[in-house]
C-alpha positions as CSV (number, residue, x, y, z in Angstrom):
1,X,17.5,-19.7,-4.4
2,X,14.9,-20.8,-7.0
3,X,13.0,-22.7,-4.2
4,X,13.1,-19.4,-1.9
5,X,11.5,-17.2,-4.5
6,X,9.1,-20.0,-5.2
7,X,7.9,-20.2,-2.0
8,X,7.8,-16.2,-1.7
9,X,6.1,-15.5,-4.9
10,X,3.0,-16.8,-6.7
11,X,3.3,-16.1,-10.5
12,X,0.1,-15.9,-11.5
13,X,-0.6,-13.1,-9.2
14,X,2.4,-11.5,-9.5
15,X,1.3,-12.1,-14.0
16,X,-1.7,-10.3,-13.0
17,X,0.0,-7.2,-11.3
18,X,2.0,-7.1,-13.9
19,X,-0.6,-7.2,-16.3
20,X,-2.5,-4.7,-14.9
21,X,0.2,-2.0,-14.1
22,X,1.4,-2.3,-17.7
23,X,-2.5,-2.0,-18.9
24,X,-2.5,1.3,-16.8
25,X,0.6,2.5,-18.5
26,X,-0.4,1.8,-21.9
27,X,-4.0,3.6,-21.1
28,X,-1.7,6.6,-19.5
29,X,0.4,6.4,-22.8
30,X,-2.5,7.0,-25.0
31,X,-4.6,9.8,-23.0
32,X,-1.6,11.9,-22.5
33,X,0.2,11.7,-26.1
34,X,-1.2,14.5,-27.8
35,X,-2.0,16.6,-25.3
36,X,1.9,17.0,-24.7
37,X,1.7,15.6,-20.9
38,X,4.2,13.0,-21.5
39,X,5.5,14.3,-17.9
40,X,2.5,12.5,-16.4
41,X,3.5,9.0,-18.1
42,X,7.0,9.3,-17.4
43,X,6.0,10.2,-13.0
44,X,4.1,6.8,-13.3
45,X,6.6,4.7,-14.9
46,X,9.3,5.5,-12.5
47,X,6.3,5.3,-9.6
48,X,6.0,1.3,-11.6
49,X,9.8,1.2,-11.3
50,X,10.1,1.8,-7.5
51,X,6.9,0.2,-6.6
52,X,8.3,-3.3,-8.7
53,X,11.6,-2.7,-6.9
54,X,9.3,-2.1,-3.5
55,X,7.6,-5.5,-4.2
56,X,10.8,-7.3,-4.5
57,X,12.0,-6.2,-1.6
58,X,8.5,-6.7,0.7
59,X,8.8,-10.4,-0.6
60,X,12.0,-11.1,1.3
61,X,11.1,-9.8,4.7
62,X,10.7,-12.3,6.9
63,X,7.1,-13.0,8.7
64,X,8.0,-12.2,12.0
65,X,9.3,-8.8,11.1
66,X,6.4,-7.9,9.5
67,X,4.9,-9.3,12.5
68,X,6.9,-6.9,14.9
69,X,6.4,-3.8,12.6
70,X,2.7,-4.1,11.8
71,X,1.1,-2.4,15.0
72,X,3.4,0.4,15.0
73,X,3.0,0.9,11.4
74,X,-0.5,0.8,11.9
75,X,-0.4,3.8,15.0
76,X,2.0,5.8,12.7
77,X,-0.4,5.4,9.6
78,X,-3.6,7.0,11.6
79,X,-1.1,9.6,12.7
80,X,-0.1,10.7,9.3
81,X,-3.7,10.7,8.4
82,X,-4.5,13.0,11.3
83,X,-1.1,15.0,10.3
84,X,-2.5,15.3,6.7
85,X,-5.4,17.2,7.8
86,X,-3.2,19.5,9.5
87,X,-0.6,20.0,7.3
88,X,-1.4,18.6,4.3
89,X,-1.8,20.1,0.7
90,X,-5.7,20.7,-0.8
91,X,-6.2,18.8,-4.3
92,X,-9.3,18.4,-6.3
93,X,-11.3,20.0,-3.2
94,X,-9.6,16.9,-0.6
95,X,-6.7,17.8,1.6
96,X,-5.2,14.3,1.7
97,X,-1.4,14.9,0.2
98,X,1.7,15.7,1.5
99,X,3.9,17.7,-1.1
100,X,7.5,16.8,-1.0
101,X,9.4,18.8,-3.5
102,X,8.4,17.8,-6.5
103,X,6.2,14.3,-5.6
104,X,3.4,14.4,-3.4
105,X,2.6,11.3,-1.4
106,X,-1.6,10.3,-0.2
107,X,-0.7,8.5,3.3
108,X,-4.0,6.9,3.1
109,X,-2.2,4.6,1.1
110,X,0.3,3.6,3.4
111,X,-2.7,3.1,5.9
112,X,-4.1,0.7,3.6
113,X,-1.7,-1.5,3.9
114,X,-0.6,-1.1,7.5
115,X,-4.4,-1.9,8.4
116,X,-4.2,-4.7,6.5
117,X,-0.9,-5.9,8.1
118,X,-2.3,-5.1,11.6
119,X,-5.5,-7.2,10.7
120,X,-3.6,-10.1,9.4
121,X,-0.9,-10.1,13.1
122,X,-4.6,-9.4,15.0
123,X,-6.2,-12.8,13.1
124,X,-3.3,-15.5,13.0
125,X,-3.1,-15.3,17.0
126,X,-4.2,-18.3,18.7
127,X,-5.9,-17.2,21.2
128,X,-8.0,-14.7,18.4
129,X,-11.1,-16.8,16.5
130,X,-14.1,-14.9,14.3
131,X,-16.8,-16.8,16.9
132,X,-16.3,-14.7,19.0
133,X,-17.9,-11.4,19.0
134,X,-15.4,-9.3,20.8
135,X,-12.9,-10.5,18.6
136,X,-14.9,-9.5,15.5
137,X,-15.7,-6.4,17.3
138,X,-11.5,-5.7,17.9
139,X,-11.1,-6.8,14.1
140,X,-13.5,-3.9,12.7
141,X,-12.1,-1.3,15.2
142,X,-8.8,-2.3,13.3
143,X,-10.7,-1.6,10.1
144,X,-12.7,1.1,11.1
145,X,-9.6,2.9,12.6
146,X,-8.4,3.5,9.4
């Protein structure tokens, strides 16, 4: 088991996430303390929770299932940021948030890291290589899709 995770995880990356997230946390902490929005720390440690617990999960999925999932994650990620135009909820002057009950949920996020999944299956075919300009041109449509 130890030589599974070893070869799933790189600890100094995942120290660095870690180190980061609890940075943003502490800085959360302090701004919202006395102005008695304690509600707003306590939404992004459970949002640290289940992204951890997200993480965790992501780094057990084999490579060929991300393989398989990445292009249609990718189509359903520029639907939902067509959808979100549609139907989504206007903050800060931007209509980029769904509103589920009480959480809201920015699929532009989600697109970020299907594009980048879709990218990465696009680039490790064989047949792909960055010398050639049609298949740069394919890799920014990727991109630029988003």
């Amino acid at each position: 088991m130890a030589k599974f995770v070893q070869e799933r995880v790189e600890i100094a990356t995942l120290l660095a996430a870690a180190g980061l997230v609890g940075a943003g946390l502490l800085s959360i902490y302090s701004a919202t303390l006395d102005a008695r929005m304690s509600e707003l720390f306590t939404k992004q440690i459970i949002a640290a929770i289940i992204g951890s617990a997200l993480l965790v999960f992501a780094a057990f999925i084999p490579l060929r299932t991300l393989q398989l999932i990445s292009y249609p994650a990718y189509f359903l990620s520029l639907l939902s940021l067509l959808l979100v135009l549609l139907l989504g909820k206007q903050v800060s002057g931007s209509t980029s948030w769904f509103v589920l009950g009480r959480f809201s949920i920015q699929p532009s996020e989600f697109a970020k890291v299907a594009t980048a999944l879709a990218l990465a299956t696009y680039l490790q075919r064989s047949d792909v290589s960055l010398q050639k300009v049609k298949d740069v041109l394919i890799a920014g449509a990727i991109v630029a899709g988003r």
